[in-house]
C-alpha positions as CSV (number, residue, x, y, z in Angstrom):
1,X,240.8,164.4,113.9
2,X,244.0,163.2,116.0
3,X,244.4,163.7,119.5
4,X,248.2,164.3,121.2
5,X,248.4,162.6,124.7
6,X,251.3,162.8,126.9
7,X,252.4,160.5,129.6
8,X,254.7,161.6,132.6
9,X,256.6,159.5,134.9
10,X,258.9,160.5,137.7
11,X,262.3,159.4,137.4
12,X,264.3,161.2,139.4
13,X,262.0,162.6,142.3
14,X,258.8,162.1,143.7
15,X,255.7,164.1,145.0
16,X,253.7,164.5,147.9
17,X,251.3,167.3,148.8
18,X,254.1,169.4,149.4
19,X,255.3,169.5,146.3
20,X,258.9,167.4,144.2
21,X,261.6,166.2,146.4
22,X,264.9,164.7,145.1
23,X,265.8,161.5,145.4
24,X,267.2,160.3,148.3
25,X,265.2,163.0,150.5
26,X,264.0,162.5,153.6
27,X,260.2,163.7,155.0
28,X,259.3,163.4,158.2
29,X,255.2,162.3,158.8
30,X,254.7,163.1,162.7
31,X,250.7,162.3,162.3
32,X,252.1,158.2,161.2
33,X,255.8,158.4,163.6
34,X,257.2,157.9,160.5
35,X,260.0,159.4,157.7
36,X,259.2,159.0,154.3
37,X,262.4,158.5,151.7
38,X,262.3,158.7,148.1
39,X,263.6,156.1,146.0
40,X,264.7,156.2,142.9
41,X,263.7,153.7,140.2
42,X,265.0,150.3,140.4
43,X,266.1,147.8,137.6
44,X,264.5,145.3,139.9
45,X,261.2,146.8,140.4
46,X,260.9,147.5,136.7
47,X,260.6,150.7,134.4
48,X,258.5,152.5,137.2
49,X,259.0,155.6,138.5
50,X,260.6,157.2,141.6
51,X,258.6,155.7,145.0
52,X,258.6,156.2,148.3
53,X,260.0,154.1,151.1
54,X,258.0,154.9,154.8
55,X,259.9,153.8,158.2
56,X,258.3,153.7,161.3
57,X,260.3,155.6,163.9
58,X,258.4,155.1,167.0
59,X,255.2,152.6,167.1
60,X,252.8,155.4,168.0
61,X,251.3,158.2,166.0
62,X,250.6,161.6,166.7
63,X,254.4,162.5,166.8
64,X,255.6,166.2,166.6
65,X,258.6,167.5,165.0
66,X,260.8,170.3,166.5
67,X,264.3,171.2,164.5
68,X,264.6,167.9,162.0
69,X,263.5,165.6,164.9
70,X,260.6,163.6,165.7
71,X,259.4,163.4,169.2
72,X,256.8,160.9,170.6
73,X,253.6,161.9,172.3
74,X,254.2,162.2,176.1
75,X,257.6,162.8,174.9
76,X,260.0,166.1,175.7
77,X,262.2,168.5,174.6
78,X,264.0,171.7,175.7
79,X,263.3,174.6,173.0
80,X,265.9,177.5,172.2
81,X,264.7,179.8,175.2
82,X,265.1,176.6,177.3
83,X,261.2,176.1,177.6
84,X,260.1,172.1,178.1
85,X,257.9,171.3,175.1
86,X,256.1,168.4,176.0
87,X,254.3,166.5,172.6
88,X,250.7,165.9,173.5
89,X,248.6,164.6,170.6
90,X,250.7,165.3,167.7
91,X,251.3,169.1,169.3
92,X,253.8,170.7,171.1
93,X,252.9,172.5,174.7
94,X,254.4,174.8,176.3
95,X,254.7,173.4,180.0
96,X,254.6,176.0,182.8
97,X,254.7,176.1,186.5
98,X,251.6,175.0,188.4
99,X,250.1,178.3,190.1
100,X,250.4,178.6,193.9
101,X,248.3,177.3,196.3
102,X,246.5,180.2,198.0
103,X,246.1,179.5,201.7
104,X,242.3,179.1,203.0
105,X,241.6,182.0,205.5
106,X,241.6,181.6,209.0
107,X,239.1,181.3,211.5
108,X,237.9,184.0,213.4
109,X,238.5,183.9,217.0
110,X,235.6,183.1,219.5
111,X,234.0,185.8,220.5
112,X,235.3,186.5,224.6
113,X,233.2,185.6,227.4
114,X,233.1,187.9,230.5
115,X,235.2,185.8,233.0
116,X,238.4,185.7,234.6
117,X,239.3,182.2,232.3
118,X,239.0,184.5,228.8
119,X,242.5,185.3,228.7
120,X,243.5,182.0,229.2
121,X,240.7,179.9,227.2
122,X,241.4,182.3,224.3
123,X,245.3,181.1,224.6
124,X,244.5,177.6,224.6
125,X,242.6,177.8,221.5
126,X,245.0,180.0,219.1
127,X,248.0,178.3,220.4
128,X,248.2,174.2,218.8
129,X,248.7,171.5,221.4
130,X,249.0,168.0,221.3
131,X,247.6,167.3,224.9
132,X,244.1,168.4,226.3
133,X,244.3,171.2,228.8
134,X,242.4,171.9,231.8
135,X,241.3,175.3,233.5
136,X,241.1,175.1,237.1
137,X,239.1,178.0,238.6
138,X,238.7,179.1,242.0
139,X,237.0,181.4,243.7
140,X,236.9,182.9,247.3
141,X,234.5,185.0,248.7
142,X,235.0,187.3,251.3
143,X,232.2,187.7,254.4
């Protein structure tokens, strides 16, 4: 008993994961920084098939790809709604503002001490000053 066998070659596209793509496509590769082209067959290279040809576009890896274009990691670009996408690790983040600082409480004030100086030590320590301050008291007594 015979047995029918069939042999395919690609001659005018060629395949990837994603399926056939014409010749003369382009495929961009963001995890290798790199666009992919397919060839056609060649008189030079023989009676193969269609190929692919692979250019590095920047030396890293771990590109992303917004619109058609590749961007490098650390890389930026503005999106539609004018949000900065920032590639980080072949992914594209969405950047957004640093929260505000919340201010640390302040002290409570020192609790008053029966005197005639309170009023005045009590200024000198809410109010900032560059120089020491003195507090002179005196005191007369009647007889």
């Amino acid at each position: 008993q015979g047995e029918i066998t069939e042999a395919h070659s690609l001659k005018d596209c060629c395949l990837d994961r994603s399926g056939l793509h014409h010749i003369d496509t382009e495929v961009m590769d963001p995890a290798t920084c790199s666009v992919r082209e397919c060839k056609g067959r060649s008189e030079h290279r023989g009676p193969g098939t269609a190929y692919w040809i692979s250019r590095r576009t920047f030396p890293d890896c771990n590109c992303c790809s917004l619109d058609g274009s590749m961007i490098p990691p650390g890389g930026w670009v503005l999106s539609i709604t004018s949000q900065n996408l920032t590639c980080c690790e072949g992914k594209l983040l969405v950047e957004t503002a640093p929260a505000p600082a919340t201010a640390a409480p302040a002290p409570a004030p020192a609790a008053p001490e029966a005197s005639a100086t309170t009023s005045a030590a009590l200024s000198a320590s809410t109010t900032p000053s560059t120089t020491p301050s003195t507090t002179t008291t005196t005191s007369t007594t009647a007889s």
